[in-house]
C-alpha positions, 0 to 999 in steps of 0.5 A, a space after each residue: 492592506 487597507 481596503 473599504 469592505 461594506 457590510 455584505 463584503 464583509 460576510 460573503 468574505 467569511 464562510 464556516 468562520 474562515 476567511 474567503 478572498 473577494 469574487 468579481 461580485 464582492 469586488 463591485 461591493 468594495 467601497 462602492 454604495 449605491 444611489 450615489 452615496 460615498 464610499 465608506 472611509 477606512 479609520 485606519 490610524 485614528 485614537 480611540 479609547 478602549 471603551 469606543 472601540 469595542 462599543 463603534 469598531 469591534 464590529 464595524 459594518 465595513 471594516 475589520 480593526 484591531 486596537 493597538 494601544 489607543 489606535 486603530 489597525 485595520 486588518 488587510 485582506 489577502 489574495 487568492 494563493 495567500 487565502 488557498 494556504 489558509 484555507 488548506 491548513 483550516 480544513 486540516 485543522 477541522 478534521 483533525 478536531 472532528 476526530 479530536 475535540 479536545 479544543 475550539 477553534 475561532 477565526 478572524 471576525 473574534 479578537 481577544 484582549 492582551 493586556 501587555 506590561 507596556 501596553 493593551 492590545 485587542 487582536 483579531 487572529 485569522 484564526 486561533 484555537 482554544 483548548 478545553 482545558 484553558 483557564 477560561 473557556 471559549 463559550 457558545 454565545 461569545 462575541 469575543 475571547 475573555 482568555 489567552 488563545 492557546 494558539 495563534 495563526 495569522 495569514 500574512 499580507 504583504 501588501 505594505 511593509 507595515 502590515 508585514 511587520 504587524 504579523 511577524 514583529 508586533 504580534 509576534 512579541 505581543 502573543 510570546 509576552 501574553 503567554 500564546 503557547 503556539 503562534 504560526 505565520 502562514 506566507 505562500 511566498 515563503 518568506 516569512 512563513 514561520 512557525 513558533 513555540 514559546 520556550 520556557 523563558 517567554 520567548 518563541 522559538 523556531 519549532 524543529 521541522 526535522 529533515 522532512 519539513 514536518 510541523 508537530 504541534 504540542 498544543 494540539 497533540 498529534 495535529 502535524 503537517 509537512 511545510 511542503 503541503 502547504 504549498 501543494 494542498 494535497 487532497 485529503 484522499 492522498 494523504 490517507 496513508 500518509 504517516 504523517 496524517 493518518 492519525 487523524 484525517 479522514 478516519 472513517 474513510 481509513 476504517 472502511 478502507 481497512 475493513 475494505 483491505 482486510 476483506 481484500 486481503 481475505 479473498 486473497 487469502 481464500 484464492 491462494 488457498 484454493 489456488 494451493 489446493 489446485 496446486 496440491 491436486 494437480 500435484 497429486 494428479 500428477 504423482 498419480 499418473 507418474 504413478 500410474 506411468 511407472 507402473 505401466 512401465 513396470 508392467 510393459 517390463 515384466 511383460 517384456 522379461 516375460 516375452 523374452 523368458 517366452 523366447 528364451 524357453 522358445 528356444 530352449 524347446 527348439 534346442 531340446 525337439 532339435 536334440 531329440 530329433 538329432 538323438 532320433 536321427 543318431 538312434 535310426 541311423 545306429 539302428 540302420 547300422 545295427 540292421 545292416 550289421 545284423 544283415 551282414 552277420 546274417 549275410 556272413 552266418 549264411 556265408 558260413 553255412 554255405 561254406 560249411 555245406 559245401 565243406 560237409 558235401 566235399 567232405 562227403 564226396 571225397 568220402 565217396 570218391 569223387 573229387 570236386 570239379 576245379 
C-alpha cells in the first residue's frame, strides 16, 4: 500500500527497531507538511540505478523503498490487528534471543542486497535475524547487511494484489534462490500466512506444524510457537508453563516460580509431616486410651469375678453356718431325745425300783402273813 509518510512518521512508526501502526497524531503528519507547502509524492515505480538508490532512496526521509532490478518499490504500511501479530511474534522472538544469543535480529529500516542469477534486488524485511555464525556477521555501526539473512519475516499487506504478490511470489523466490534458510509470512487474516524452510534443492518448503499447529525453527534451535498464538497473542505469564515456550520465556520468572514451588512444596511437605506426626499421636493417643479402656474393662472384670467369687463364698458361709445351725439344731434335738430317753430310763429304773420295792415288801408280807389288800 503506497502511503506518503514524513520524516517524523517515519520514526514514530518504529520503536526498538519494530514496526508500529500510525496513531491519529502520525496520521495528521501523513503527507501533509505545514505552511502550505505540497505533499511529498511517493516514487513508487520510478528506474533508478543502483548506485542513486542507495545514495537518495535507501533512506529517504519520507518513504521506505526496496529496489527491484532498477525500480523502486515502496513498502506499504499495515494496519493495527496486521501490526499486533508482528509485534506478538517480535516480543517473542526477543526473549527468546535474550535467553539465547546466538543471533542478531534487525527490522524494516535495514535492507540487504541479493544479487540473483537474473537479477539484483535490495530488500528491506519487516524483520530478519542473522546468526553469529554467518559467513559475514551483522556489525554494531552497520546501516545495512553485507550477508545473506538467515531468516526472513515479512508482514503481509493486503492493501493491493501487487504488494500481496511482492510478499508471497517475488520475495519468496528471491529469499529461496539467495539461500535465506527460513522465511516466514505473517497474515492476521490467515490467508496467506505461511511459513518456509529451504530444502536441500533450493526450493521452500512448507515446515510441518504437526497436529498441534506448532512452528519449530531450525535456524533458531528451540525458537517455536503455536500458529494459534499468533492469533491470540497470549500474555507472556500464560505461557510460562507451557511446553511449547517454556524453554525460553521468561526464565527468570520460571526459576523463582521454581524456587517458589519448591519452597511451597516444602512447607507442604513440612505440614504433611506434622500433620502425620499429629496423626500418628492421636493414634497413640488413642491406643493409649483403648489401652487404658481394655484395662479398665479388665479390671472392672476381675472386680466383678471377684464380687461374685465374694458372693459365691457368701454363700457358701451361708450354706455352711445353715448346715451347722441345722447340725446344732440336729444335735440339740438328738440330745433332747437322748434326755428324754434318759428320763424315760430314769422314769423306767424307777418304775422298776417301785415295783421291785413293792414285790420285796409283798414278799415280806406273805412272809409275815399278811396278804395285800386287792
Amino acid at each position: 500500500m503506497a502511503t506518503n509518510v514524513p520524516t517524523q512518521t517515519v520514526a514514530d512508526a518504529v520503536q526498538n527497531g519494530h514496526p508500529r501502526p500510525p496513531t491519529e497524531k502520525t496520521a495528521d503528519l501523513l503527507g501533509l507538511v505545514e505552511n502550505g507547502s505540497e505533499d511529498p509524492i511517493s516514487e513508487d515505480g520510478l528506474r533508478v540505478s543502483e548506485a542513486v538508490y542507495w545514495e537518495k532512496y535507501y533512506d529517504h526521509p519520507d518513504f521506505n523503498y526496496e529496489w527491484n532490478d532498477g525500480v523502486l518499490e515502496e513498502k506499504p504500511v499495515s494496519h493495527y490487528s496486521q501490526y499486533t501479530v508482528y509485534e506478538w511474534l517480535v516480543a517473542l522472538l526477543y526473549e527468546y534471543l535474550r535467553v539465547r544469543p546466538i543471533a542478531r535480529k534487525m527490522a524494516l529500516e535495514m535492507g540487504f542486497r541479493l544479487a540473483l542469477p537474473d537479477k539484483t534486488t535490495i530488500r528491506k524485511p519487516d524483520l530478519f535475524v542473522v546468526r553469529n555464525d554467518n559467513p559475514i556477521a551483522l556489525g554494531d555501526i552497520d546501516r545495512t547487511y553485507a550477508g545473506i539473512c538467515d531468516l526472513c519475516i515479512e508482514l503481509i499487506s493486503d492493501s493491493t494484489k501487487r504488494a500481496v504478490e511482492r510478499d508471497t511470489v517475488h520475495k519468496k523466490n528471491e529469499y529461496a534462490v539467495i539461500g535465506v534458510r527460513e522465511y516466514f509470512i505473517l497474515d492476521p487474516s490467515g490467508k496467506h500466512m505461511a511459513f518456509y524452510r529451504r530444502s536441500v534443492t533450493g526450493a521452500y518448503v512448507d515446515i510441518d506444524a504437526g497436529g498441534e499447529g506448532i512452528i519449530r525453527s531450525e535456524v533458531l534451535p528451540g525458537f517455536q510457537f503455536r500458529i494459534a498464538d499468533l492469533d491470540r497473542k497470549p500474555s507472556w505469564i500464560e505461557l510460562v508453563d507451557d511446553e511449547v515456550y517454556r524453554g525460553f520465556l521468561l526464565l527468570d520468572f520460571q526459576a523463582e516460580k521454581a524456587r517458589a514451588d519448591y519452597e511451597h512444596t516444602l512447607v507442604e511437605q513440612e505440614r504433611t509431616r506434622a500433620e502425620q506426626e499429629r496423626t500418628r499421636a492421636e493414634q497413640e493417643h488413642l491406643r493409649a486410651e483403648q489401652e487404658q479402656a481394655r484395662a479398665e474393662q479388665a479390671h472392672l472384670i476381675a472386680e466383678q469375678e471377684r464380687m461374685r467369687a465374694e458372693q459365691a463364698h457368701l454363700i457358701a458361709e451361708q450354706e455352711r453356718m445353715r448346715a451347722e445351725q441345722a447340725h446344732l439344731i440336729a444335735e440339740q434335738e438328738r440330745s433332747r431325745a437322748e434326755q428324754a430317753h434318759l428320763i424315760a430310763e430314769q422314769e423306767r429304773s424307777r418304775a422298776e425300783q417301785e415295783q421291785a420295792r413293792a414285790e420285796r415288801l409283798a414278799a415280806k408280807l406273805r412272809a409275815l402273813g399278811i396278804e395285800e389288800e386287792g
